[in-house]
N, C-alpha and C positions, 0 to 999 in steps of 0.2 A: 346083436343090436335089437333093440326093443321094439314095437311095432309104433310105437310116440314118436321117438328118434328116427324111425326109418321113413315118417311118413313128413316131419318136420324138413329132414333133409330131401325130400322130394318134392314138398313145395317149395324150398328155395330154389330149386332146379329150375320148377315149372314157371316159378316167377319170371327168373334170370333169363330162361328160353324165351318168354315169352315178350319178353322186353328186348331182347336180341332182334327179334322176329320182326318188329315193329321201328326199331332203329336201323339197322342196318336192309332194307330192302336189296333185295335178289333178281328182281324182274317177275319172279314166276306168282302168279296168287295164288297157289297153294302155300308155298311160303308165307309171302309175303300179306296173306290177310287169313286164309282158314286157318292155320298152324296154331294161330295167336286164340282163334276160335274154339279150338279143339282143347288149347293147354286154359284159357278159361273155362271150360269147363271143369277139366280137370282139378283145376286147383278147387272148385268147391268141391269138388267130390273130396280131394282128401281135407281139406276144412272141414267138410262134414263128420270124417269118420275122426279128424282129432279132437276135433266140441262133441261128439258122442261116440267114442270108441267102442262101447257094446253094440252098436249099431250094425248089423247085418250089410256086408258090403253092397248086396241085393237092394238094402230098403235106402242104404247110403248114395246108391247108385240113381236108383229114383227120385230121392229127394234133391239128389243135385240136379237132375234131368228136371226135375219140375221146374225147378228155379231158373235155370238158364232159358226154359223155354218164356216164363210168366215174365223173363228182363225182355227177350225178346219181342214178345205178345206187347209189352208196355212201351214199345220204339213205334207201334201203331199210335197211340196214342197224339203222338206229334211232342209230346212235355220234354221229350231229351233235348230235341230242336231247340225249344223254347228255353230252355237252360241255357242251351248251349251261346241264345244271342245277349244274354245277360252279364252284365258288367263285371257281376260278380266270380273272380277265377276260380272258387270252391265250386259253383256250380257248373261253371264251366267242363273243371274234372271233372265231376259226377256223370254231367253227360257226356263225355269221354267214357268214362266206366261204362256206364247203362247199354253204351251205341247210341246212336240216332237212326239208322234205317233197318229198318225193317227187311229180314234176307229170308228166307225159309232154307236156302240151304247152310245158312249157318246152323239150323238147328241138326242137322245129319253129322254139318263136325263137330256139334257138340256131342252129340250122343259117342262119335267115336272117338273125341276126347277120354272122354268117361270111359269106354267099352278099353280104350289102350292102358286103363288104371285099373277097372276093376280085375281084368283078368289074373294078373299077378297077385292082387288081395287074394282071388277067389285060389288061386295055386298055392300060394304061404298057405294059408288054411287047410287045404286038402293034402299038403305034405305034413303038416304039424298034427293030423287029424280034427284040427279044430270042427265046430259046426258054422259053414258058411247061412246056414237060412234065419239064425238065433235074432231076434228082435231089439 
């Protein structure tokens, strides 16, 4: 299986899981609200390396860490709020997407979101001999 194919079929995973995570609540908030935290990241991490597959799982890894953190840095803001009290249901989602509060420890299960995806990139590579640091 191709590295397109294997990363496609793992954001659907990440999707489905993380939609699970969110519908069916369990009691526990590891569960039920970091998991969801942890598989958003994830999915941009592998977004990332599918819209740029030469990308270095290192820099792919970072630039989804950026991102999760500047959606969260922008739940300061208060704008997700203000979506969210809006009529309109597109912006409604969105602020669903974005979050509206501000957590800093969701930024730790973002990171290990990402840190539970990249490792395996970084292992395919180093079995295949590929070069994981490649730009």
């Amino acid at each position: 299986m191709n590295a397109t194919t294997r990363r496609a079929i793992s954001l659907i995973g990440i999707v489905a899981l993380g939609i699970l995570s969110r519908l069916l609540p369990v009691g526990n908030v590891l569960f039920d609200k970091y998991l969801g935290d942890a598989l958003y990241a994830a999915m941009l991490f592998e977004l990332v390396l599918l819209a740029r597959p030469r990308l270095s799982p290192w820099r792919a890894a970072a630039l989804a860490f950026g991102l999760v953190c500047l959606i969260e840095l922008f739940q300061l803001t208060n704008i997700p709020l203000a979506l969210r009290d809006q009529g309109n249901p597109l912006l409604r989602t969105l602020a669903v997407v974005l979050g509206m509060k501000f957590d800093i420890i969701d930024i730790i299960f973002y990171a290990a979101g990402i840190a539970g995806f990249l490792a395996p990139e970084l292992y395919g590579r180093w079995r295949s001999g590929a070069p994981d640091s490649a730009g």
